[in-house]
C-alpha positions as CSV (number, residue, x, y, z in Angstrom):
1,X,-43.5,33.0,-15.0
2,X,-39.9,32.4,-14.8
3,X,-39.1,28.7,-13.3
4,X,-35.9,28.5,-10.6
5,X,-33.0,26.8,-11.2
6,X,-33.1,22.9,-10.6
7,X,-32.1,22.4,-6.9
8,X,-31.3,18.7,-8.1
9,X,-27.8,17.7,-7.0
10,X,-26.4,14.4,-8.9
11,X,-24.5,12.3,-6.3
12,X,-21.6,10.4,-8.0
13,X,-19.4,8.4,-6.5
14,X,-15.9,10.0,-6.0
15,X,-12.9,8.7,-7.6
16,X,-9.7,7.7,-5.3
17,X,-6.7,7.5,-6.0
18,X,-6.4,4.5,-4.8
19,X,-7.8,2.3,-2.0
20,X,-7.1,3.4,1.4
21,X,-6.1,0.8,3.7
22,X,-6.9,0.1,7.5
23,X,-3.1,-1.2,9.0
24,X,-4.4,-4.6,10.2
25,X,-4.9,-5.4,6.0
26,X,-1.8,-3.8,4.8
27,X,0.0,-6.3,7.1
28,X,-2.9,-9.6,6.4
29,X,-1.8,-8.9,2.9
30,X,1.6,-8.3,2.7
31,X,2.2,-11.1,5.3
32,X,0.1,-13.9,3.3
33,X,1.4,-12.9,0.0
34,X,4.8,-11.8,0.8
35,X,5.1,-8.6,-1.2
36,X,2.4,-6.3,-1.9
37,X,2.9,-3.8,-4.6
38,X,1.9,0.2,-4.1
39,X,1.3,2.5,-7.2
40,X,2.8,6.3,-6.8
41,X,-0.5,7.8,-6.1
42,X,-1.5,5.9,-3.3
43,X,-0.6,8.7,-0.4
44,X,-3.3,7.0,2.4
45,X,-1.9,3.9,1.9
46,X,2.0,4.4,2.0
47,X,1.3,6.7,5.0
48,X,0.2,3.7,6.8
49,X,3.1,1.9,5.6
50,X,5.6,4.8,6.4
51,X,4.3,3.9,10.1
52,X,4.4,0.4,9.8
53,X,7.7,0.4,8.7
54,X,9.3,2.2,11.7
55,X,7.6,-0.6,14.1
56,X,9.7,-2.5,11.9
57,X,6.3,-4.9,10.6
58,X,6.9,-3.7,7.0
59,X,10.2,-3.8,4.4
60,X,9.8,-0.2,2.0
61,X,11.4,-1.2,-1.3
62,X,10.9,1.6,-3.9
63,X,10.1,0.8,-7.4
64,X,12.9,3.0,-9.8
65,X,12.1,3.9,-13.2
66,X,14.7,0.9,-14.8
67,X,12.1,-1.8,-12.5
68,X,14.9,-1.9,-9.7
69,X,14.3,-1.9,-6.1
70,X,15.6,0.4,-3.7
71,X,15.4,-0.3,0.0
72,X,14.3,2.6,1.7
73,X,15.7,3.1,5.3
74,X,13.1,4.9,7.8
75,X,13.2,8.3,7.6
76,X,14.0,8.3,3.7
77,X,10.2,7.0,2.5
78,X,8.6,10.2,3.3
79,X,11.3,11.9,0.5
80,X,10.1,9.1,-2.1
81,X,6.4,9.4,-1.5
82,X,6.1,9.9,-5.2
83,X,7.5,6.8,-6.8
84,X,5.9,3.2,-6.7
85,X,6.7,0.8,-3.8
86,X,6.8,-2.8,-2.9
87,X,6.3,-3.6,0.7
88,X,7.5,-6.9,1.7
89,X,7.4,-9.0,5.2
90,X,10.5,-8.4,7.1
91,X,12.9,-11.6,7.2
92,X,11.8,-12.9,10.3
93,X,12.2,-16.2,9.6
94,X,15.0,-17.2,6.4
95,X,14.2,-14.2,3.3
96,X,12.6,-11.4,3.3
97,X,9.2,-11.5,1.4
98,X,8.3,-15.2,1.6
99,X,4.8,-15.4,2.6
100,X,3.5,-16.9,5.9
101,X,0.2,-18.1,4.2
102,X,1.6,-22.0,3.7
103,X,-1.3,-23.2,2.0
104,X,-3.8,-21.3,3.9
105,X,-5.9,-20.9,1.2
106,X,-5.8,-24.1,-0.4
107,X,-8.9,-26.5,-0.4
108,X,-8.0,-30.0,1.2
């Protein structure tokens, strides 16, 4: 007698491109660290940080090939969706990227 083809499927965990982001943590991280660095592939993240950005919560720098940073205006970081980015807190208070942690997370 002739046996059927296994009917087993193997379940494997799928591999991301990268780690897609809820909002509410792209800002509690950029705004505790300061900066938060994106790599070119991460398309659910910077979509969330295209949006953020025109609320004006979010600075878009992106990352050229020399290491320099480009500011990227709204509008323009859906055309650069390809290159790496740094997102930085707006300069609310003094310079642009300085973190609002203070110490937060240091033991007293």
């Amino acid at each position: 007698m002739i046996e059927p083809a296994s009917n087993v499927v193997a379940f494997r965990r799928r591999d991301t491109a990268g780690p897609s982001r809820h909002p509410k943590s792209i800002l509690e991280a950029v705004y505790t660290a300061g900066s938060l660095t994106l790599r070119g592939d991460d398309l659910a993240t910077k979509t969330a940080a295209v949006m953020l950005h025109g609320f004006g919560f979010l600075i878009i720098d992106e990352v050229l090939a020399d290491g320099s940073l480009r500011p990227l205006k709204r509008g323009e970081a859906r055309r650069a969706m390809d290159r790496p980015w740094r997102l930085s807190k707006p300069p609310y208070s003094g310079e642009a990227g300085v973190p609002d942690a203070d110490g937060a997370f240091v033991k007293p």
